[in-house]
C-alpha positions as CSV (number, residue, x, y, z in Angstrom):
1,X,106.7,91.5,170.0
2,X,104.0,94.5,169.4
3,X,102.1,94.0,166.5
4,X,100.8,96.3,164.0
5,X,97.2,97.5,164.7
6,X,94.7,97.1,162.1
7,X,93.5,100.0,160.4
8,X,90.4,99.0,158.9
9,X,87.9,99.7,160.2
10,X,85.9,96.3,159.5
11,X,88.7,94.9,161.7
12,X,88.3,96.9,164.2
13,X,84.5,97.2,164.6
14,X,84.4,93.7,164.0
15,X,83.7,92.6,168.2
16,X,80.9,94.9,168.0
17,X,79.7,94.0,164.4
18,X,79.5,90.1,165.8
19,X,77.8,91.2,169.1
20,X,74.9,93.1,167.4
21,X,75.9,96.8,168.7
22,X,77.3,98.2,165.2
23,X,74.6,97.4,162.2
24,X,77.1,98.8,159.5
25,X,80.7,99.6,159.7
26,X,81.5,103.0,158.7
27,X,84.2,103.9,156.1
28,X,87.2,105.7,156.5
29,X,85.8,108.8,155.2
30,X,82.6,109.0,157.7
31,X,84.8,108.4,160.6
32,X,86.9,111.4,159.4
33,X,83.8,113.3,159.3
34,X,82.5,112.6,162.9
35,X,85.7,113.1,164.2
36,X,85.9,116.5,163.0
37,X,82.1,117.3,164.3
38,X,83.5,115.5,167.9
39,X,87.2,116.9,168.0
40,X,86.2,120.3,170.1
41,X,83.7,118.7,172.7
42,X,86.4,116.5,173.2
43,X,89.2,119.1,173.5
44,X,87.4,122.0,175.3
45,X,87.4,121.1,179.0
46,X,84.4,121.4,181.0
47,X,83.1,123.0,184.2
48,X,83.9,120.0,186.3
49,X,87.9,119.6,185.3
50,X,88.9,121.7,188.7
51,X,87.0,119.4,191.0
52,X,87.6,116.3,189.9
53,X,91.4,117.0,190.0
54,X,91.2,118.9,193.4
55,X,93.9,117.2,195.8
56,X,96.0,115.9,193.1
57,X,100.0,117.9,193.6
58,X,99.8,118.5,189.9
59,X,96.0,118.7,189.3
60,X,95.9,122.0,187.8
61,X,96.0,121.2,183.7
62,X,98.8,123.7,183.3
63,X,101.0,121.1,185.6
64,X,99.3,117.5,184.9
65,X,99.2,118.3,181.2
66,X,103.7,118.2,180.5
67,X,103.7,115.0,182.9
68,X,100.7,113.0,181.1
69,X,102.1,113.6,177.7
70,X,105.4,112.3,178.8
71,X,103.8,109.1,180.0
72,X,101.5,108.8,176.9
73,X,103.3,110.2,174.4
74,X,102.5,111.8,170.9
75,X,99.0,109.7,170.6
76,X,97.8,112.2,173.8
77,X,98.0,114.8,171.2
78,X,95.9,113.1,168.2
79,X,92.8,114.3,168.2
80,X,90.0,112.4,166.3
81,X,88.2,108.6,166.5
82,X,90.9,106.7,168.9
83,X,91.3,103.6,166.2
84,X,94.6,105.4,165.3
85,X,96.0,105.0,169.2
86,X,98.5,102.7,170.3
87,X,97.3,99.7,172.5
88,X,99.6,101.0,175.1
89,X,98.7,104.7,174.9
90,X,95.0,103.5,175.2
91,X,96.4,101.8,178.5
92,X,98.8,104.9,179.9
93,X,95.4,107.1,179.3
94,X,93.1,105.1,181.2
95,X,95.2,105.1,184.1
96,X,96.9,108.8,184.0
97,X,94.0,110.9,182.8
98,X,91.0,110.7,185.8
99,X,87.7,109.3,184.2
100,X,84.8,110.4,186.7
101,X,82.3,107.7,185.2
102,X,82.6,104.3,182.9
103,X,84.5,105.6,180.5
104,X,82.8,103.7,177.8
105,X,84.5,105.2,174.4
106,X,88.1,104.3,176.1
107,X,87.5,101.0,177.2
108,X,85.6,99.6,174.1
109,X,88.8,101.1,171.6
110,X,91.0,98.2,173.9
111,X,88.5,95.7,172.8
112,X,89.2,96.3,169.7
113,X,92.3,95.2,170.3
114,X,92.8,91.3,170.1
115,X,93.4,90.3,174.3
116,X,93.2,94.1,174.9
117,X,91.0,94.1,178.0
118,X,92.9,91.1,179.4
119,X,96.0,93.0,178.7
120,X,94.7,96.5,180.1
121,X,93.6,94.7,183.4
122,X,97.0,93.1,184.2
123,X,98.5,96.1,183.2
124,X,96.5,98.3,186.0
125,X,96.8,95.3,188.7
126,X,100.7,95.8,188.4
127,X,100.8,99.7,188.8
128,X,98.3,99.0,191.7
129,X,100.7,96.6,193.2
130,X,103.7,97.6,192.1
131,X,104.8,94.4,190.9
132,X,107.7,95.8,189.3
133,X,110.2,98.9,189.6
134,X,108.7,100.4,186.3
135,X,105.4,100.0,187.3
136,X,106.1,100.8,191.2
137,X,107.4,104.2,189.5
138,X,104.4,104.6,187.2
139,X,102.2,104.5,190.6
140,X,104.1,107.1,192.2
141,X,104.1,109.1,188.9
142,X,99.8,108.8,188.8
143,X,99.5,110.0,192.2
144,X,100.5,113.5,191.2
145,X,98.6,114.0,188.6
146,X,95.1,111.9,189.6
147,X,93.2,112.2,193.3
148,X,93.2,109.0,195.3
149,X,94.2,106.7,192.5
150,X,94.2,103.4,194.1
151,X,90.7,104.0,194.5
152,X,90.3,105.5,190.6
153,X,92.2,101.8,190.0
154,X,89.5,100.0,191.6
155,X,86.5,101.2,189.7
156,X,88.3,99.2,186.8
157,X,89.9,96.4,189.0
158,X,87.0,95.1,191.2
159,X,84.4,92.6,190.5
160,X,81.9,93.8,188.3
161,X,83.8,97.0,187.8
162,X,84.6,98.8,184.7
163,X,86.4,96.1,183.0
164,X,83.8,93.5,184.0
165,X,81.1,95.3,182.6
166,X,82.8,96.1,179.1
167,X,83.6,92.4,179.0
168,X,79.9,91.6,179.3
169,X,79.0,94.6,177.1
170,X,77.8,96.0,179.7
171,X,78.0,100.2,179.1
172,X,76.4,103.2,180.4
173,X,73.1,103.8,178.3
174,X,72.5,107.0,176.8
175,X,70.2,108.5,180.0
176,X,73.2,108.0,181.8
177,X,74.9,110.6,179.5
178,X,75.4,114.4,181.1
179,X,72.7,116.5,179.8
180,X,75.8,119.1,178.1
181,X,77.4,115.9,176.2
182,X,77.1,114.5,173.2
183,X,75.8,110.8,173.6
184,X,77.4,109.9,170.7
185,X,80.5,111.1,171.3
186,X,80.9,109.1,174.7
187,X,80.7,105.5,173.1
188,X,82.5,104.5,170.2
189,X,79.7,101.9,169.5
190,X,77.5,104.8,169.2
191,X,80.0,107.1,167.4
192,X,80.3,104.4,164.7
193,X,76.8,103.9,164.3
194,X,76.4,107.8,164.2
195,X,78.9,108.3,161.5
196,X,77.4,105.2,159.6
197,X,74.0,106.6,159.4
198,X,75.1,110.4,159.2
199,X,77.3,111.1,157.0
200,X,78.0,110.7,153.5
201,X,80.2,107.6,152.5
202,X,82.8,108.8,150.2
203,X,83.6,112.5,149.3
204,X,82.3,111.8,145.4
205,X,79.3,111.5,147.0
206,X,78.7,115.1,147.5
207,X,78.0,117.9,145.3
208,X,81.3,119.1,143.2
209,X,83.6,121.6,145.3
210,X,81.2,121.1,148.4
211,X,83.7,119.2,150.5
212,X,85.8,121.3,151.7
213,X,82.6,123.9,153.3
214,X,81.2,120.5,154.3
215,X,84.1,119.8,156.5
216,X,84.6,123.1,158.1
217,X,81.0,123.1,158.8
218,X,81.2,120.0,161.1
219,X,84.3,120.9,162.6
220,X,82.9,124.5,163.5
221,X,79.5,122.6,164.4
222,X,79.9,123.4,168.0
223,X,80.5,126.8,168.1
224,X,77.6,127.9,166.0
225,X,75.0,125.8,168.3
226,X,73.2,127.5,171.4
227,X,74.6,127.4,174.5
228,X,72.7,125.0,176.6
């Protein structure tokens, strides 16, 4: 039986509130606002897409883009915070759509699902061994789309690997970020603590008939900034 995700976002912040890595929960309303601010680094690809799908049949985004929508379904279209996704959308991503580093942000939105990391890991083992027909099928599916994926599998699958470490709360630091990113986009732990601090809290909070310039200013934040 799935059951409903929570979408609070006290509920969801809550392993990271308890751990000490998010001092205040945002509201609804800041996490709308740094999602608009973070929706076009994360949709604009970036120099590096071409190599790190190089030798994949259907590496080129034109082809991998159809099959990895098919696997993930509509949630590889929302674009925004993550705490809207699906548990097993979170999963289909990790493993269809190549990840070059610890992909902190994706891995800490399945712990804030209850047994999500447990879940996720079993869930990769079986496409790696392909324990069953579905999953067998799954594997042969990845291979298309993402360069020696067995390998990609391990970097989550092998002691102290990528699961390992978000279990421990172990995630990349911000020096470990690429100079052109936005550290604060790359972590939700970060993200939340961004908005938190950032933005205001509800939209009465700002002056009358200044919300809707306030939005399309964050969303068109990127665009207006230098080129590095």
């Amino acid at each position: 039986m799935v059951t409903a995700l929570s979408r609070d976002p006290a509920v969801r912040l809550a392993v990271f509130v308890d751990a000490g890595l998010v001092s205040q929960v945002p509201t609804t309303f800041q996490l709308l606002q740094g999602q608009l601010e973070m929706a076009p680094f994360v949709l604009l690809p970036d120099a590096g897409d071409d190599d790190r799908y190089a030798g994949a049949p259907l590496g080129h985004p034109l082809l991998r883009t159809p099959l990895v929508f098919w696997e993930v379904g509509p949630d590889h279209l929302r674009i925004g915070h993550g705490l809207h996704a699906a548990a097993e959308s979170l999963y289909r991503h990790l493993m269809f759509v190549f990840h070059e580093g610890m992909p902190a942000y994706d891995l800490q939105l399945i712990q804030t699902v209850p047994g999500g990391l447990a879940t996720f890991r079993q869930y990769a083992q079986d496409i790696e061994d392909g324990r069953t027909p579905e999953r067998a099928r799954q594997r042969k599916r990845i291979d298309l789309v993402v360069p020696e994926a067995s390998r990609y599998r391990h970097c989550f699958l092998e002691p102290g690997g990528w699961i390992d470490q978000a279990e421990a709360l172990d995630y990349p630091g911000e020096a470990e970020v690429a100079a052109f990113l936005r550290p604060e986009f790359m972590s939700l732990v970060r993200f939340a603590n961004y908005c938190a601090r950032t933005f205001p809290r509800q939209p009465l909070d700002l002056p009358l008939g200044r919300l809707p310039g306030h939005l399309l200013e964050l969303a068109s934040r990127r665009f207006r900034q230098p080129a590095a």
